[in-house]
C-alpha positions in Angstrom: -40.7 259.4 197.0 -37.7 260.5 195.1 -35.3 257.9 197.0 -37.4 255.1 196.3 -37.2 255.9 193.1 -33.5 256.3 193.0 -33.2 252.9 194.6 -35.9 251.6 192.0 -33.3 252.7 189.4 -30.3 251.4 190.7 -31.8 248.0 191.8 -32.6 247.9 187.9 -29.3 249.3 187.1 -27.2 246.5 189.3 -30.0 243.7 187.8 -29.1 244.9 184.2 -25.2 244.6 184.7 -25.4 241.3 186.7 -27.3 240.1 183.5 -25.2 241.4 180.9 -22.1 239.6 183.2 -24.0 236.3 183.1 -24.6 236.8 179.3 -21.2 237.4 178.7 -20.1 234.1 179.9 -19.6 231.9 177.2 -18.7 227.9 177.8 -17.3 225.3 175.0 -17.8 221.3 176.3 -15.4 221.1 179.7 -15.9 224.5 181.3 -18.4 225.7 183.5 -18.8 228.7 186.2 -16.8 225.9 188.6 -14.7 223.7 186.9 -12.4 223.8 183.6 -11.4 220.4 182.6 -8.5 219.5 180.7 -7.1 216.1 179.2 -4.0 214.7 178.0 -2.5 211.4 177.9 1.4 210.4 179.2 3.9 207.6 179.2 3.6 206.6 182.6 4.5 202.9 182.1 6.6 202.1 178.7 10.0 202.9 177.2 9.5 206.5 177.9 8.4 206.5 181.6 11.4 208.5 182.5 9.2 211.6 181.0 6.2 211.1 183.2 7.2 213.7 185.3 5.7 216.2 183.3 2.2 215.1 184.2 3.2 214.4 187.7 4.4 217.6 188.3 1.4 219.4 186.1 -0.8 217.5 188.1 0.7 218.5 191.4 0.8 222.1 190.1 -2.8 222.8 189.5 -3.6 220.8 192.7 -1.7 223.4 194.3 -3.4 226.3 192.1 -7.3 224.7 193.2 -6.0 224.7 196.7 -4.4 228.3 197.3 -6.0 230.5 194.7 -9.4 229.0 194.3 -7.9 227.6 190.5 -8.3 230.3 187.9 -10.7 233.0 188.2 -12.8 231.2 190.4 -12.7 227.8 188.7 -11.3 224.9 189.8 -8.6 223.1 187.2 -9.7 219.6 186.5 -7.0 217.3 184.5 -7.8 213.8 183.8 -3.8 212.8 183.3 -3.6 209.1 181.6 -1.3 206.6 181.2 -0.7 205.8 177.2 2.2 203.5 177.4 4.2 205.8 174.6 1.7 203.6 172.8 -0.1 205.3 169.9 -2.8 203.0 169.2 -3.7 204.0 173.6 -3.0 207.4 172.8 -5.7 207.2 170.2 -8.2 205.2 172.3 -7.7 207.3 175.7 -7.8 210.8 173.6 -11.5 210.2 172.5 -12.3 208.9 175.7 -11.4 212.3 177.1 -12.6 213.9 174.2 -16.1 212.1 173.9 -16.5 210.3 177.6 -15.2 212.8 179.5 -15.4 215.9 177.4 -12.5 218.1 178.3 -11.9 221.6 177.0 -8.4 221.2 175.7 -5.7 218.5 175.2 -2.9 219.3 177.1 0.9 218.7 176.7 1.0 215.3 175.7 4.1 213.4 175.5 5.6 212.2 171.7 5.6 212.4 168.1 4.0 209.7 166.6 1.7 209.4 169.7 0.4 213.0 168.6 0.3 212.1 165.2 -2.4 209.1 165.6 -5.0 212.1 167.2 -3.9 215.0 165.2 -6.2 214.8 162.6 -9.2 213.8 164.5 -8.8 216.7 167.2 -8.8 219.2 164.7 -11.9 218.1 162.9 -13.3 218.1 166.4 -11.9 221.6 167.0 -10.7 220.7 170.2 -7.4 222.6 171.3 -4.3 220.2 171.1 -2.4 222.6 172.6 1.7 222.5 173.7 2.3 218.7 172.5 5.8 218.1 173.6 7.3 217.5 170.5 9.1 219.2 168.3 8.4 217.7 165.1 7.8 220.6 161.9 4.0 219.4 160.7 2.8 221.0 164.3 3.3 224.1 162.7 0.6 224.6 160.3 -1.7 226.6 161.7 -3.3 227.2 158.3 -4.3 223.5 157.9 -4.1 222.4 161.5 -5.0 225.5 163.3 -5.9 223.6 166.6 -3.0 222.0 167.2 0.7 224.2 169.0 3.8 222.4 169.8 5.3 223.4 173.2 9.2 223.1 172.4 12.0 223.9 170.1 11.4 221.9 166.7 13.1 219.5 166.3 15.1 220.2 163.2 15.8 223.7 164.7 17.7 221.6 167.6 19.4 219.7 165.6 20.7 222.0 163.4 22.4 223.8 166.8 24.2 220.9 167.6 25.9 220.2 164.3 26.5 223.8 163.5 27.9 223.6 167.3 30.2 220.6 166.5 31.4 222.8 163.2 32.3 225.5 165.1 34.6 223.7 167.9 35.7 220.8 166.4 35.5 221.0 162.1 37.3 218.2 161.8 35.2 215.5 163.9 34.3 212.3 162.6 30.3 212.2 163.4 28.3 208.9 164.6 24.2 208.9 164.9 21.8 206.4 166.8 18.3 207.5 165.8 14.8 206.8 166.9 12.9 204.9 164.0 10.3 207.8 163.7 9.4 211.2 162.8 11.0 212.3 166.2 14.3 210.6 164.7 14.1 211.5 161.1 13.3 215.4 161.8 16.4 215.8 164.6 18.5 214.4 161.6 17.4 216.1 159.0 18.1 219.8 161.1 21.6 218.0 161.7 22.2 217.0 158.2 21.0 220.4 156.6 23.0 222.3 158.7 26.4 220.3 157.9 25.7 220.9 154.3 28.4 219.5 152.2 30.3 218.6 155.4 27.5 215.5 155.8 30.1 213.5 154.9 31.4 213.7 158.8 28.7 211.6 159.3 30.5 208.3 159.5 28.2 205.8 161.1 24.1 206.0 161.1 22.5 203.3 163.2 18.3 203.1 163.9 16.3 201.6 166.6 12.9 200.4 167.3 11.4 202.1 170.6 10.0 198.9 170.9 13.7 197.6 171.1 14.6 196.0 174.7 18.4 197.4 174.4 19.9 199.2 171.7 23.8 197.8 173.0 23.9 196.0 169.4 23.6 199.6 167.9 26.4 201.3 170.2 28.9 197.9 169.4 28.4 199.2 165.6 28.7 202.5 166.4 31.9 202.7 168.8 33.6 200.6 165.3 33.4 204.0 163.4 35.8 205.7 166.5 33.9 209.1 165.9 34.7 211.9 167.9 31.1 213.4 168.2 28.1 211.4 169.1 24.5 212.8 168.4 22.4 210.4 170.3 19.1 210.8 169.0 16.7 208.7 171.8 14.1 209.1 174.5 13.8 207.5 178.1 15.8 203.9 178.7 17.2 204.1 175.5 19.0 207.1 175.8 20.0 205.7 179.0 21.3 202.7 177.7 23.4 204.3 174.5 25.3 206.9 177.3 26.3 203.8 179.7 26.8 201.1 176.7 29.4 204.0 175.0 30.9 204.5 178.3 31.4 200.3 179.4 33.3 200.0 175.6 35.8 202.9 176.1 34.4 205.2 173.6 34.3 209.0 174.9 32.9 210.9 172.1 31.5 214.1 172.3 27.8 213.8 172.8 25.1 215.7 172.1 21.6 214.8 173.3 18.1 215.9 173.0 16.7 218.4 175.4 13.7 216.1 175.7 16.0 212.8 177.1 18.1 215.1 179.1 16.7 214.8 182.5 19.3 214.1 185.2 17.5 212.3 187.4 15.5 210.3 184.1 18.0 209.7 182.1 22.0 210.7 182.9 22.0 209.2 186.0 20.9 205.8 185.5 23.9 206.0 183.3 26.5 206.5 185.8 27.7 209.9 186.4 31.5 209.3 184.7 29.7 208.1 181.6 27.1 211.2 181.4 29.8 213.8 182.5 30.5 216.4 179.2 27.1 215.2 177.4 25.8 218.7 175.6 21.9 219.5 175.0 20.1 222.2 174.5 17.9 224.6 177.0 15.3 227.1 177.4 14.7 226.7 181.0 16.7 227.3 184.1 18.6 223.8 185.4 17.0 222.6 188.4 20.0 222.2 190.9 22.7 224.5 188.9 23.9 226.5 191.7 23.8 229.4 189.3 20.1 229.6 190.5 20.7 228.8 193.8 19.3 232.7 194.6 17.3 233.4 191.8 14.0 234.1 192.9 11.7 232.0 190.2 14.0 228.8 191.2 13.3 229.7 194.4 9.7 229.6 194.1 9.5 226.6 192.1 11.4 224.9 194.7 8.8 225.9 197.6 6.5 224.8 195.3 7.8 221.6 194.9 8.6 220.9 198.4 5.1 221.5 199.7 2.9 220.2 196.7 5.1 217.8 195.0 7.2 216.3 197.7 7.0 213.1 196.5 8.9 214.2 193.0 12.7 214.9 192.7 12.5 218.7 192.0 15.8 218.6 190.4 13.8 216.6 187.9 13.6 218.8 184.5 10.6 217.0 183.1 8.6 217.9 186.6 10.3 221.3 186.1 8.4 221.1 182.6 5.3 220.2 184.3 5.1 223.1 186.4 5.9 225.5 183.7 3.3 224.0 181.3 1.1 224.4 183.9 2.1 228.1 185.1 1.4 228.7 181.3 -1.7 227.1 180.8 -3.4 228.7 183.7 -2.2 232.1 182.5 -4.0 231.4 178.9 -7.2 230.6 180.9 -7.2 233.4 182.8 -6.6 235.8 180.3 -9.2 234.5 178.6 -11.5 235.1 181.3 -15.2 234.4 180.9 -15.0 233.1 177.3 -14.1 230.2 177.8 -14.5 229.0 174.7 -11.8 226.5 172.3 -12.0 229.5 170.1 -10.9 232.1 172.8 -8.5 230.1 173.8 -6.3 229.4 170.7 -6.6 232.9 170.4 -5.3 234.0 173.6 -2.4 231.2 173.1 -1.7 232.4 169.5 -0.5 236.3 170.6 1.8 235.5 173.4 4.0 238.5 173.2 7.6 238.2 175.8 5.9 235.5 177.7 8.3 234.2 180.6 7.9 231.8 183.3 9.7 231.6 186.8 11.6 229.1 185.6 12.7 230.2 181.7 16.0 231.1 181.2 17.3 235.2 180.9 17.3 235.8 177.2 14.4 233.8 175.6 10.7 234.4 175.6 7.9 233.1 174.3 6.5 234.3 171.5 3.5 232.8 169.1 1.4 234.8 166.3 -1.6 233.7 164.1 0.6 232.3 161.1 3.6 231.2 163.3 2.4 229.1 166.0 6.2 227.9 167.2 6.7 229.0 170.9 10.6 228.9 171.1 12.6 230.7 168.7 15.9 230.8 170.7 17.5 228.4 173.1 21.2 228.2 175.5 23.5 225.0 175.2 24.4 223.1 178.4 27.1 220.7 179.5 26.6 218.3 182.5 29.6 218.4 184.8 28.7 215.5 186.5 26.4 217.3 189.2 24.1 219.6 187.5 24.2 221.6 183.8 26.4 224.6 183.3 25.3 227.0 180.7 27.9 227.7 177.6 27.8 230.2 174.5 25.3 232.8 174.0 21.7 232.8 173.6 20.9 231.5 170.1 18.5 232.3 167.6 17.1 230.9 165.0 
């Protein structure tokens, strides 16, 4: 009598905490008990194609995540990549397709500034996650009147103001020339330059803009390579970056130059240049160079590089912007599984708003990842590089800002 009583008790005991799990489960639109299903939109045709291998490579990484690990706690990883064109007026239509159509949990790393700008407003009145944009422009921090919406990378003006404080310190006397994109990605890398010159602006000797709709920007490099400046801060994405490092390099100008970290993939964009034109060109990092033999035995290259050959053998791995895929999505699936069975849009932005000393296998000794509540910016310290032709070499200290 007394056991089946006991088991009487413990049946009701396992029944109550199998229903309590159940009820603790909590699902926003785009996740389930099987599936979590995230959007985003990328330039896989247009100007900026060179940077689709962000999505490839994300794509590839959560394939190999579903595959091997069952995708995060028990949930399969569903994203619906799609090709904008670098066109906002796409982005726009494709983001509420994903949004409305499709209804995803999160929009995920997508690729520009003015692309992100067209869905910025409308995702946040939607309170749908716009989460890790890759772009660095300063209104994507504002959690306090944007709070759905994170940038993945080093703002913008931060950048810039590295390079020209770097120019200061190794060569004070250079004469300075600027192509810049005709957008809020060009306008907020010049204005960090330009504030951190201060009252040595005036080394600034030639400004030239571009259209990203622009078939060639040589016009703008025959203008530029007049002014004989010594340092060269070419602000541009994909082919146009492209064509300002070979068009420089074809007239005999060798200035110093400085590129953006996102327009500095070797593959993308340095060589399609030419090597001897691309050779000295400075940007910034926060990541580990794909192909520097410095990380020839470190053990996070090493596994992003077994990765790569069996689940992405179809990219170049030496690609950064696939490198960027896999680390977006090595950091996305540990925001979904710390938050666990809540998978709400709530839960999440909470969970990605108190990273504390975050690192991937791939991020470089030195800098973390870091966010808080009222400061949403995820890289607050960043390594300069120099191509030498091969692969990047690190120079200078970790700095930051």
């Amino acid at each position: 009598m007394k056991r089946g009583v006991v088991a009487l008790i413990v049946a009701v005991q396992m029944a109550t905490t199998a229903a309590f799990a159940e009820s603790g489960k909590k699902y926003d639109p785009g996740a389930s008990d099987a599936e979590i299903k995230l959007g985003q939109t990328m330039p896989y045709s247009g100007p900026a194609s060179a940077l689709s291998g962000v999505g490839k490579g994300q794509v590839a990484y959560f394939k190999y995540l579903n595959e091997t690990q069952g995708g995060v706690n028990g949930r399969k990883i569903n994203l619906l990549s799609l090709d904008d064109g670098y066109s906002p007026p796409k982005t726009v239509e494709l983001t509420r397709q994903l949004v409305e159509r499709d209804k995803v949990f999160a929009i995920v790393n997508t690729i520009g500034t003015a692309t992100n700008r067209t869905t910025h407003r409308y995702l946040n009145q939607k309170k749908v996650p716009q989460f890790f944009i890759l772009s660095g422009a300063a209104q994507w921090n504002d959690p306090k009147n944007y709070p759905w919406t994170m940038m993945g990378m080093v703002a913008y003006q931060t950048e810039g103001a590295v390079y020209a404080r770097n120019i200061l310190t190794t060569t004070p006397n250079a004469r300075i020339a600027l192509l810049r994109q005709n957008d809020d990605f060009g306008k907020d890398y010049v204005e960090g330059f330009k504030h951190a010159l201060g009252d040595k602006a005036r080394m600034i000797v030639a400004e030239v803009s571009f259209e990203t709709t622009d078939p060639t920007v040589d016009a703008q490099i025959i203008q530029l390579r007049a002014s004989n400046a010594d340092a060269f801060f070419v602000v541009a994405t994909g082919k146009h970056a492209t064509q300002a490092i070979r068009k420089a390099h074809e007239l005999g100008w060798k200035p110093q130059i400085y590129l953006p970290v996102g327009s500095a993939s070797i593959p993308g964009v340095l060589k399609p240049a030419g090597a001897d034109a691309a050779t000295g060109i400075i940007t910034a990092a926060n990541s580990k160079s794909a192909g520097d033999p410095t990380w020839e035995n470190d053990p996070g290259m090493k596994e992003y590089f077994d990765w790569a050959q069996k689940w992405a053998p179809e990219l170049n791995p030496h690609d950064s912007f696939v490198a960027a895929g896999y680390s977006n999505g090595y950091i996305l699936a540990h925001l979904l599984r710390q938050a666990g069975n809540v998978l709400t849009r709530e839960n999440f932005m909470r969970q990605a708003t108190s990273l504390k000393g975050f690192t991937t296998p791939l991020t470089l000794p030195g800098i973390v990842i870091e966010t808080g509540p009222d400061d949403y910016l995820p890289y607050q310290s960043l390594r300069l590089q120099r191509f030498d032709g091969t692969s990047y070499k690190l120079i200078g200290d970790v700095i930051r800002e």
